[in-house]
C-alpha positions in Angstrom: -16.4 -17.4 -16.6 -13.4 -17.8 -14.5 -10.4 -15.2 -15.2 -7.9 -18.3 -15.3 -10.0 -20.0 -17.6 -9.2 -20.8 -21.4 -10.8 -19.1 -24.1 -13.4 -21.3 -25.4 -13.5 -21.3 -29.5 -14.5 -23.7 -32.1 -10.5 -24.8 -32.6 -9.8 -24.7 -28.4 -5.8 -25.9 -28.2 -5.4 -28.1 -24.8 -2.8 -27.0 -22.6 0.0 -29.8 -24.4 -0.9 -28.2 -27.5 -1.0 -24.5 -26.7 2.5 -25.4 -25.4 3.8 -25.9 -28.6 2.2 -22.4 -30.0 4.7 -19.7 -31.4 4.3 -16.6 -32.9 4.6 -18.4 -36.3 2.7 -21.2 -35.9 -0.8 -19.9 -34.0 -2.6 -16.7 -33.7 -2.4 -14.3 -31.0 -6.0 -14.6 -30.4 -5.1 -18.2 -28.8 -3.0 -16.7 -26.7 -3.6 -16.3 -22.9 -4.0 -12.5 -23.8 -5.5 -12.2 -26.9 -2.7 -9.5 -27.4 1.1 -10.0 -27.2 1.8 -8.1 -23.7 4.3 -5.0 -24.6 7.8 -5.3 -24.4 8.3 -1.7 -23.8 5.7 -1.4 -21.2 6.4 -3.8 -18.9 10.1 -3.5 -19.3 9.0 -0.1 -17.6 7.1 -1.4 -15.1 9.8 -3.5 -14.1 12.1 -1.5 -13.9 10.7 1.0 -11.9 9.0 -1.4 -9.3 12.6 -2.8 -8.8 13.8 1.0 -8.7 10.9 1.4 -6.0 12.2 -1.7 -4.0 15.9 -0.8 -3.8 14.7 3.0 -2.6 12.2 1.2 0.6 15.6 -0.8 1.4 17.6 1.9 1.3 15.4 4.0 3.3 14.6 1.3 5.5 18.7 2.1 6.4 18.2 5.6 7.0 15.1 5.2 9.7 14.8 2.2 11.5 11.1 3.4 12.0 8.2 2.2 10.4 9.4 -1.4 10.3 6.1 -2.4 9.4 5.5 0.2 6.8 8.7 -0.8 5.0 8.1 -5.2 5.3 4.8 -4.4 3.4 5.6 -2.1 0.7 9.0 -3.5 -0.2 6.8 -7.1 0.0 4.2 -5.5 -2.6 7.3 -4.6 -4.7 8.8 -7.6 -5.0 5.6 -9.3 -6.1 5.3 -6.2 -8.5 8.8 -7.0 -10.1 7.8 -11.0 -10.5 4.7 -10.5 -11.9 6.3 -7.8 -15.0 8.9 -10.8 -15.1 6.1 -13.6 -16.1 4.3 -10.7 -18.4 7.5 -10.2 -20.0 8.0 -14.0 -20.2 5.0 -14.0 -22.0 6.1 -11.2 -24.4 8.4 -13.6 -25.8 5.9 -16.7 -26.1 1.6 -15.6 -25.6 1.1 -19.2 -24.7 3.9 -19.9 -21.8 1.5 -21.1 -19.3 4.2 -20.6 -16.5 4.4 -16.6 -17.4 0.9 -16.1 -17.4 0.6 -17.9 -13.0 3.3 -16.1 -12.7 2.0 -12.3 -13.6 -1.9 -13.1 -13.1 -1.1 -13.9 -9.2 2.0 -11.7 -8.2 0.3 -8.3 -9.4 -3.5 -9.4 -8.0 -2.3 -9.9 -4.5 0.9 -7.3 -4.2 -1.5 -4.2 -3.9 -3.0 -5.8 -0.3 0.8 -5.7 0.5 1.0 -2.5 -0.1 -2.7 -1.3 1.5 -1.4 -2.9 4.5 1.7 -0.3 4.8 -1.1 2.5 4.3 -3.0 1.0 7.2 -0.2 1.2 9.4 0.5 5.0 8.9 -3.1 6.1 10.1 -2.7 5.7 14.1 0.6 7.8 13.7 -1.3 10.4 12.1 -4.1 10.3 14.3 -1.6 10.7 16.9 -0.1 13.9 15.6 -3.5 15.7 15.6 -4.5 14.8 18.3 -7.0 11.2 19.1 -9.4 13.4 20.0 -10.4 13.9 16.7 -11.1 10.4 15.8 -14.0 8.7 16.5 -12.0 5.6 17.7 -8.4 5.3 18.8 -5.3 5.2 17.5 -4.6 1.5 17.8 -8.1 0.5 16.6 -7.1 1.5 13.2 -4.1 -1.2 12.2 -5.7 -3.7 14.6 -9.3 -3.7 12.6 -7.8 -3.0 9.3 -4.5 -5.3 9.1 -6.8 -8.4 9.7 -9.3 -7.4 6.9 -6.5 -7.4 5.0 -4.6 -10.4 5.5 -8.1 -12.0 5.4 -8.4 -10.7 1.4 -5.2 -11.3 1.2 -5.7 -14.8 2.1 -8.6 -15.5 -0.2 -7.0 -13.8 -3.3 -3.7 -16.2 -2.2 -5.8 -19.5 -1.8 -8.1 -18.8 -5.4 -5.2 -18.1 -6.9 -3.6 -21.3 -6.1 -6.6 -23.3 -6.9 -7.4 -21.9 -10.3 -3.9 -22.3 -10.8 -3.5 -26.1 -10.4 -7.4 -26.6 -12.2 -5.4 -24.6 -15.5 -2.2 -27.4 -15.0 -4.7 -29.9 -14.7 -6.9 -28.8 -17.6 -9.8 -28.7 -15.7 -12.1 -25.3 -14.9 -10.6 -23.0 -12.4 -14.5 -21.0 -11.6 -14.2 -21.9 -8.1 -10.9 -20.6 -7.5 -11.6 -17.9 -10.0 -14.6 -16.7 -7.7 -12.6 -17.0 -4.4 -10.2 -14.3 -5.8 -12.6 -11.8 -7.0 -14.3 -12.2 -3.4 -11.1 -11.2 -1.8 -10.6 -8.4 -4.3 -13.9 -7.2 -3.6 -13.2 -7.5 0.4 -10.2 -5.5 -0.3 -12.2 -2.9 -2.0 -14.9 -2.7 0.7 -11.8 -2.3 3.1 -10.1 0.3 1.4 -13.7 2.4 1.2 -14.0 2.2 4.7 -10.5 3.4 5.6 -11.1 6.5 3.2 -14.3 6.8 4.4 -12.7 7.0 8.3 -9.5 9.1 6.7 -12.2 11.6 5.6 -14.3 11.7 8.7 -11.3 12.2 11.1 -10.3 14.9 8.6 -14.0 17.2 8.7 -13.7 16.3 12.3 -10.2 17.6 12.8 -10.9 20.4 10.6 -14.8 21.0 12.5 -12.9 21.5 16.3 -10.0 23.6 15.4 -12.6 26.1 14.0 -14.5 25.6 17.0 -11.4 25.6 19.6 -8.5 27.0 17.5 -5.2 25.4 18.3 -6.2 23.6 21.7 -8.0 21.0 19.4 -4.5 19.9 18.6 -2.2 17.6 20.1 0.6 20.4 21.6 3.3 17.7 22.3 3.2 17.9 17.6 3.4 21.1 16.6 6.7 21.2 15.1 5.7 18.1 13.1 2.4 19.2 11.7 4.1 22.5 10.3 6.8 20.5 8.8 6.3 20.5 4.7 7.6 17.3 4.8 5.0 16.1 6.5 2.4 17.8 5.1 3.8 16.4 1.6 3.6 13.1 3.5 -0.2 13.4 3.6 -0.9 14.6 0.1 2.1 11.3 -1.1 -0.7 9.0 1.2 -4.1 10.4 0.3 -2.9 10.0 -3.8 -1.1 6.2 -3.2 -4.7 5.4 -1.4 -6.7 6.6 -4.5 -4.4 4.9 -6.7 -4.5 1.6 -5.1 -8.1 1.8 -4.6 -8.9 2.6 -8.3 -6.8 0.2 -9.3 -8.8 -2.5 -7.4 -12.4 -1.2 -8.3 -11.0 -1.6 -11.6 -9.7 -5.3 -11.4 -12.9 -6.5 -9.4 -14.7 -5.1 -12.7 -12.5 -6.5 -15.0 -11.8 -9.9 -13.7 -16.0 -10.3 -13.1 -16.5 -10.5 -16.5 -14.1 -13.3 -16.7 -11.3 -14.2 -18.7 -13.3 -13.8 -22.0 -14.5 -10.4 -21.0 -14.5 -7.1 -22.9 -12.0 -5.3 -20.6 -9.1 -8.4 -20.5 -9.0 -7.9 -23.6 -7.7 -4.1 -23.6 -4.3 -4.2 -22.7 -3.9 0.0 -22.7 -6.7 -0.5 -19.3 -4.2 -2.8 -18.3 -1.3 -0.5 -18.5 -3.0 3.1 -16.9 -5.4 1.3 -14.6 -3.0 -1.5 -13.2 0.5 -0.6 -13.6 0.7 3.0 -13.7 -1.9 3.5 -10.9 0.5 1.1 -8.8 3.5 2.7 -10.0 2.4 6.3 -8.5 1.3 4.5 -5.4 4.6 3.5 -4.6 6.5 6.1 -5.8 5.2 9.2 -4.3 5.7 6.9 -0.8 9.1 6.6 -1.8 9.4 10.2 -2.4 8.0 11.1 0.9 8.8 7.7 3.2 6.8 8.3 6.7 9.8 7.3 8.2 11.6 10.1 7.0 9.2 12.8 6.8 8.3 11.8 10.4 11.6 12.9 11.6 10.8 16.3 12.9 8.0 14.6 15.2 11.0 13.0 16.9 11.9 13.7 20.6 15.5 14.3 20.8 17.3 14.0 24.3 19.2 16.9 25.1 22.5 16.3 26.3 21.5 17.4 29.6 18.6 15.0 29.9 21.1 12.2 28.9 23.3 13.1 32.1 20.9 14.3 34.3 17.1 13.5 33.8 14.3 15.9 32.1 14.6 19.4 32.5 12.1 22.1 32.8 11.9 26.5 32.8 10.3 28.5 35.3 9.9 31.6 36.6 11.3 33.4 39.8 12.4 37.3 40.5 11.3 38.3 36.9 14.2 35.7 35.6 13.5 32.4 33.6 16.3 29.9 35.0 16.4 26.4 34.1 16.5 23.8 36.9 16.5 20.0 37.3 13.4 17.8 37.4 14.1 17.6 40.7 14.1 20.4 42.5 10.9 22.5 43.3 10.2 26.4 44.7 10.3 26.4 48.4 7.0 28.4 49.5 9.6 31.4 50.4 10.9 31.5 47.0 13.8 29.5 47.3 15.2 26.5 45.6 15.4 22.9 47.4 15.9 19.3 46.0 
């Protein structure tokens, strides 16, 4: 059963005829949906995805950090915002063919959009804690993950395409169909790993500073780590994670049983297990953008390393004076450049 594919019944319309379907003239059962997709629902959805995009943009303003954080979740968003465009399309006519592309592939692939800004987060973290804590480095995270991604990505994109054109063509979209569930499944498997490796360098972290104390730590971070901000950063990341990973677990599910399937037909799943699991996703990364709650991590250059190189305290006669870079304790106790 592909999840593209036409309900097959006794009086089955072809595409030309389902065309001419209204809410007067054919049951809803007919439909694409089997329901008529809420007004009032998706009208949310759409209008706090776009609400979700305009914050990334404007926050993208504020910090010109986490470039590649921002690309990817205002990228998910906008797919977010077409897709509640064709469901709402399809609020106003069950059988518009174009509504139902239109939703089915913009809200299956945004989520790997927005995975991918997760992904990109992790090395920064690591970094704050100290990459001694992680079983591999910083780097190896976006560079193993970001590929899985645009790989499931990929597949989810070229399914979706061909079980799109076998629908225009009337034939059956089950090979395109099955290309898309395996890159929603790839993108489950990826997303359990990264929680799995999230959790690990977590017990690890956790494991040394009860063995070592503070020196298990990266020093150069310590403002940043006691910053609430960032701490709420963490909490914002760990929940959109779940979200989106739910979310997928339950579209793999759903869309497996094909397009005649128990679950497609329950548009209240739908709502909690698609939009709203989304919708918390992005907002809570909104709420606490990396690139924002990041800010205390920064290195500010004093105005005297701006003029006149780093600068650096020590100790002579009982006195802490502060000295340039450049000049170092003669072996007699006084200063020479």
């Amino acid at each position: 059963m592909g999840f593209l594919k036409l309900i097959v019944r006794d009086d089955e319309k072809t595409r030309e005829q389902r065309a001419l379907c209204t809410l007067d003239t054919c049951a809803i059962e007919e439909s694409y949906y089997d329901y008529r997709p809420s007004l009032a629902a998706n009208a949310t959805f759409l209008a706090l995805f776009s609400l979700s995009l305009l914050f990334f943009l404007v926050q993208s303003r504020l910090s010109k950090r986490f470039i590649g954080f921002t690309i990817a979740m205002t990228s998910g968003c906008i797919l977010e915002v077409l897709g509640y465009i064709g469901r709402i399309m399809n609020w106003h006519n069950p059988w518009n063919e174009n509504g139902f592309l239109m939703q089915i592939c913009c809200l299956t692939i945004a989520p790997a959009f927005m995975a991918a800004g997760i992904y990109l987060t992790l090395s920064r973290i690591v970094v704050t804690f100290g990459e001694e804590n992680s079983r591999i480095k910083p780097l190896s995270y976006p560079r193993i993950f970001i590929p899985c991604d645009i790989l499931s990505l990929v597949l989810q994109a070229i399914g979706g395409g061909m079980a799109s054109a076998a629908s225009h063509s009337n034939e059956s979209p089950d090979t395109g169909d099955h290309i898309m569930v395996t890159g929603l499944a790839f993108q489950v498997f990826t997303l359990l790993v990264f929680i799995l490796l999230c959790t690990d360098f977590a017990v690890r972290t956790v494991i040394r500073m009860n063995r070592m104390g503070e020196a298990a730590l990266n020093p150069t971070h310590v403002t940043l780590r006691r910053s609430i901000k960032f701490r709420a950063f963490l909490v914002a990341l760990a929940l959109s994670t779940i979200c989106i990973f739910i979310r997928s677990v339950f579209r793999v599910i759903e869309l497996g049983e094909g397009w005649d399937g128990a679950l497609m037909k329950i548009q209240t799943l739908f709502i909690v297990l698609e939009g709203v699991m989304v919708v918390i996703a992005v907002l809570v990364l909104n709420a606490f953008h990396p690139g924002l709650c990041f800010r205390e991590g920064y290195i500010k250059k004093s105005k005297a390393e701006r003029e006149g190189g780093p600068r650096r305290f020590w100790q002579r006669r009982g006195k802490v004076i502060e000295v340039d870079e450049k000049v170092s304790p003669s072996p007699n106790g006084s200063e020479k450049a």
